[in-house]
MARBA-3410 file (N, C-alpha, C, O; in Angstrom, 1 decimal):
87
96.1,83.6,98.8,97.4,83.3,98.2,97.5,81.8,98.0,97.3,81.1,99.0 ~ 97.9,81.3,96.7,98.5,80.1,96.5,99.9,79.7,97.3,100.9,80.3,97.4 ~ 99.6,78.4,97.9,101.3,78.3,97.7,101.4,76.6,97.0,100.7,75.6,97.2 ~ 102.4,76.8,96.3,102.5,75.9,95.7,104.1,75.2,96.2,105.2,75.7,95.9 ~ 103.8,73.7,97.0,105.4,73.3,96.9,106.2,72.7,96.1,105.5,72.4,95.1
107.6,72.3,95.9,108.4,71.7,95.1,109.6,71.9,96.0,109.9,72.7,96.9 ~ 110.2,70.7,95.4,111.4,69.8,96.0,112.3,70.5,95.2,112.2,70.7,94.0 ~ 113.5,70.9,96.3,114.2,71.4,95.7,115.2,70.2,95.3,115.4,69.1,95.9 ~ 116.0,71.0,93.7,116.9,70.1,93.3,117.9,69.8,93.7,118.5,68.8,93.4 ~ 118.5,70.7,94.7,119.4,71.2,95.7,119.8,70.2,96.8,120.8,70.0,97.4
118.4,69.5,96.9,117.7,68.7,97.9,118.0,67.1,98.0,118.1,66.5,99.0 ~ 118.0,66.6,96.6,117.4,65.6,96.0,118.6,64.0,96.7,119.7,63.6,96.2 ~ 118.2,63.9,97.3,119.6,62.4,97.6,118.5,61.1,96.5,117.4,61.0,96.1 ~ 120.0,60.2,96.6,119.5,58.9,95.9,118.5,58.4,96.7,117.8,57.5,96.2 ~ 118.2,58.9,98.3,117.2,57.7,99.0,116.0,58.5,99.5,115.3,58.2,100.4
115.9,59.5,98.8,115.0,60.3,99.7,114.9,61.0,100.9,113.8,61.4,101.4 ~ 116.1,61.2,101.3,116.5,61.7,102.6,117.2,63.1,102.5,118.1,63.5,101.9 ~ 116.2,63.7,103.5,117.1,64.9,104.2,116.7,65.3,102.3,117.5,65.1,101.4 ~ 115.3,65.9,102.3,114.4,66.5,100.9,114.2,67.7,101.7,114.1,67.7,102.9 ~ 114.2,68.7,101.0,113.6,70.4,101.4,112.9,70.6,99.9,113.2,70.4,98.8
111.6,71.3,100.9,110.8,71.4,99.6,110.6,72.9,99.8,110.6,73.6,100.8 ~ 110.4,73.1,98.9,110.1,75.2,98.5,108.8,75.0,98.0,108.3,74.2,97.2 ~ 108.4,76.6,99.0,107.3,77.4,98.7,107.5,78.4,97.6,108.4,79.3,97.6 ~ 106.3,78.1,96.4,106.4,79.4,95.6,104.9,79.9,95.8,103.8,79.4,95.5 ~ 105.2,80.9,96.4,104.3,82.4,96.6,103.5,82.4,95.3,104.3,82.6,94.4
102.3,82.2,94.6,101.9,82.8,94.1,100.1,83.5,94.4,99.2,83.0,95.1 ~ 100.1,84.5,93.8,99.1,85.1,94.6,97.4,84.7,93.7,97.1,85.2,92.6 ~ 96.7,84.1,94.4,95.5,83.4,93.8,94.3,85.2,93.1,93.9,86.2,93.6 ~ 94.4,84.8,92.2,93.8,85.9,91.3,92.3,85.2,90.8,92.0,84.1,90.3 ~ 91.4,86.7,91.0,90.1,86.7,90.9,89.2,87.8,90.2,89.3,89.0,90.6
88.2,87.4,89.0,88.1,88.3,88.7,87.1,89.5,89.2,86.0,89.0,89.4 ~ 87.1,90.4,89.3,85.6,91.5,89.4,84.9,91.8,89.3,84.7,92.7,88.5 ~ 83.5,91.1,90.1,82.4,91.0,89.8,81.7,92.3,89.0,80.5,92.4,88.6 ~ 82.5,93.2,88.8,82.1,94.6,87.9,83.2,94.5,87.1,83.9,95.5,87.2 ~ 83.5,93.6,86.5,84.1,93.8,85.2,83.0,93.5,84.3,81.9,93.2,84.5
83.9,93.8,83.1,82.7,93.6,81.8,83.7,93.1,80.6,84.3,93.9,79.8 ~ 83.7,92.0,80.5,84.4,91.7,79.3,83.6,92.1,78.0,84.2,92.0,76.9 ~ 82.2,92.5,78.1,82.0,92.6,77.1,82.4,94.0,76.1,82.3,94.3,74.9 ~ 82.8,94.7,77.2,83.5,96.0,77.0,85.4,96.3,76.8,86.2,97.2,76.3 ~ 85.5,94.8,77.5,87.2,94.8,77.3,87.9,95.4,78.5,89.1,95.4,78.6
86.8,95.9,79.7,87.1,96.4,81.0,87.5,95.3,82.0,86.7,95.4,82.9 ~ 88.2,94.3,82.3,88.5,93.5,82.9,89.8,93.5,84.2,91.0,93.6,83.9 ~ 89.3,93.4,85.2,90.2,93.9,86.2,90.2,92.7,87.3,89.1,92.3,87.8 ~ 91.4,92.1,87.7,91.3,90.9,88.7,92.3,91.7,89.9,92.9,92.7,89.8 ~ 92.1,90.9,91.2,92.3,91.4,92.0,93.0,90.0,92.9,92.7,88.8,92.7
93.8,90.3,93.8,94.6,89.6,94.2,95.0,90.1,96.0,95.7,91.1,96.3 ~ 94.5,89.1,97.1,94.3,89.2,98.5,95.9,88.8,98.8,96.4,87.7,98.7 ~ 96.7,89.9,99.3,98.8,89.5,99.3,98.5,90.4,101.0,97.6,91.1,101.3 ~ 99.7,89.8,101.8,100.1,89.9,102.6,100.1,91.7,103.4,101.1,92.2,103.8 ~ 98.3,92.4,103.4,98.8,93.4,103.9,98.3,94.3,103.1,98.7,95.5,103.2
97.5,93.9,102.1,98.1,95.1,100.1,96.6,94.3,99.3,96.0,93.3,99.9 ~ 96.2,94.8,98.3,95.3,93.9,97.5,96.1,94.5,96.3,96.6,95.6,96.3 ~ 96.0,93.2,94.8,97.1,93.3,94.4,95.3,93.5,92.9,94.1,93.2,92.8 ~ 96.2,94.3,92.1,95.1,94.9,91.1,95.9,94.6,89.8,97.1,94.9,89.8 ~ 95.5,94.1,88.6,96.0,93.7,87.1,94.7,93.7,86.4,93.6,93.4,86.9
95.2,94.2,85.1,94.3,93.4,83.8,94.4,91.9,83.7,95.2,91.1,83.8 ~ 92.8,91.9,83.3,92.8,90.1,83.7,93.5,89.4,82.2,94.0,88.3,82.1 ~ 93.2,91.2,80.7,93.5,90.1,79.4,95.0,90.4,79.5,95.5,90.5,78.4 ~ 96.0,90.7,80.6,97.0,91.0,80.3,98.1,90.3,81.4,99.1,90.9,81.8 ~ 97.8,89.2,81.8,98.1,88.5,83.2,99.8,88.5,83.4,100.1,88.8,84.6
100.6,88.2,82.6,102.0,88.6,82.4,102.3,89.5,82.5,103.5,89.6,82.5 ~ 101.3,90.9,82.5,101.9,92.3,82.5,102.0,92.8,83.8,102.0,92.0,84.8 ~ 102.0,93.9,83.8,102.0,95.1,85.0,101.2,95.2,86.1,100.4,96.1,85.8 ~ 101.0,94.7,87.2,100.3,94.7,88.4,100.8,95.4,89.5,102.0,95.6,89.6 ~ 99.8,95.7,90.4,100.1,97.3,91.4,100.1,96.8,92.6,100.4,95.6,92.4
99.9,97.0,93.6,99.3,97.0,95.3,99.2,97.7,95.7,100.0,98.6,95.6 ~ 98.0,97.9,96.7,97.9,98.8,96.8,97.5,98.6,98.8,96.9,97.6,99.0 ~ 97.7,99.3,99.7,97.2,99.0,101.1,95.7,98.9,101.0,95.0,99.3,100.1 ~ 95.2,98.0,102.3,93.6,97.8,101.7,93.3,99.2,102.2,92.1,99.3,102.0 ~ 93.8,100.4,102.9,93.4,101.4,103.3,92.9,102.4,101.8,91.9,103.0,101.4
94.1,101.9,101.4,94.0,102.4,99.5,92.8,102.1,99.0,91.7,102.6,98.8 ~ 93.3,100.8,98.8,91.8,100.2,98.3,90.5,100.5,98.5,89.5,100.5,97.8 ~ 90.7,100.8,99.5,89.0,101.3,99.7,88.7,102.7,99.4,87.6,103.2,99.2 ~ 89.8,103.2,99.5,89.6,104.6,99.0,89.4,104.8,97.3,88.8,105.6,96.6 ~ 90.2,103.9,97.2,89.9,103.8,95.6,88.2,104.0,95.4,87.5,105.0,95.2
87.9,102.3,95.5,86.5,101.7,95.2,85.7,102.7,95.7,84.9,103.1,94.9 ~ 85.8,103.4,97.0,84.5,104.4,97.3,84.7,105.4,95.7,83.9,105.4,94.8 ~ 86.3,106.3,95.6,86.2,107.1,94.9,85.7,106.6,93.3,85.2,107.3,92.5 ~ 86.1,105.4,93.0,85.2,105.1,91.6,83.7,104.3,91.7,83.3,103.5,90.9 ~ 83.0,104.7,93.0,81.4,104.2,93.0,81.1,105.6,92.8,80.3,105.8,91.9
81.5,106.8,93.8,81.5,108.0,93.4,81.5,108.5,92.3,81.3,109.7,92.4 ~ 81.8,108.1,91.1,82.3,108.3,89.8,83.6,109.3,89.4,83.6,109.8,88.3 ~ 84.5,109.6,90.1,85.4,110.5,90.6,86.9,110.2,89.8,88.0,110.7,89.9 ~ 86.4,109.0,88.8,87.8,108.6,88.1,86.8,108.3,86.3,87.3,107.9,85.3 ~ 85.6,108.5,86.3,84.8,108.2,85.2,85.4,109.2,83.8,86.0,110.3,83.9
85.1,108.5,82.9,86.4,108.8,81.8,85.3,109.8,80.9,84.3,109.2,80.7 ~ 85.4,111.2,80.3,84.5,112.0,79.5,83.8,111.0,78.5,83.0,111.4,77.7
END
């Protein structure tokens, strides 16, 4: 996970005193060594507090899941197994 700080505006005196700065959470995203862009199958994955966080990589603004890593691994066993493979 990223964290990224900033000062809040909330914060800001003329002398620099008595500054509070905020953490923004963001979660460091990576792509899938079994993805295939040349197929358009692109899946990044994301290490969050407890959960692994799963998105389309061409769709980074969209819809993303989590999943427990208990999940997770249940997942990946069941699609090495081919048990989610599309007709």
């Amino acid at each position: 996970m990223t964290i990224k700080w900033r000062k809040s505006s909330r914060s800001a005196t003329s002398d620099n005193t008595n500054c509070v700065e905020v953490a923004d959470l963001a979660p460091a995203w990576r792509k899938s060594s079994r993805s295939n862009p040349d197929n358009g199958n692109c899946v990044e994955l994301a290490g969050l507090p407890g959960r692994v966080g799963v998105r389309d990589s061409k769709n980074p603004d969209g819809p993303a899941f989590a999943l427990s890593a208990a999940s997770f691994r249940a997942l990946v066993r069941d699609v090495k197994a081919g048990h989610h493979d599309m007709p």
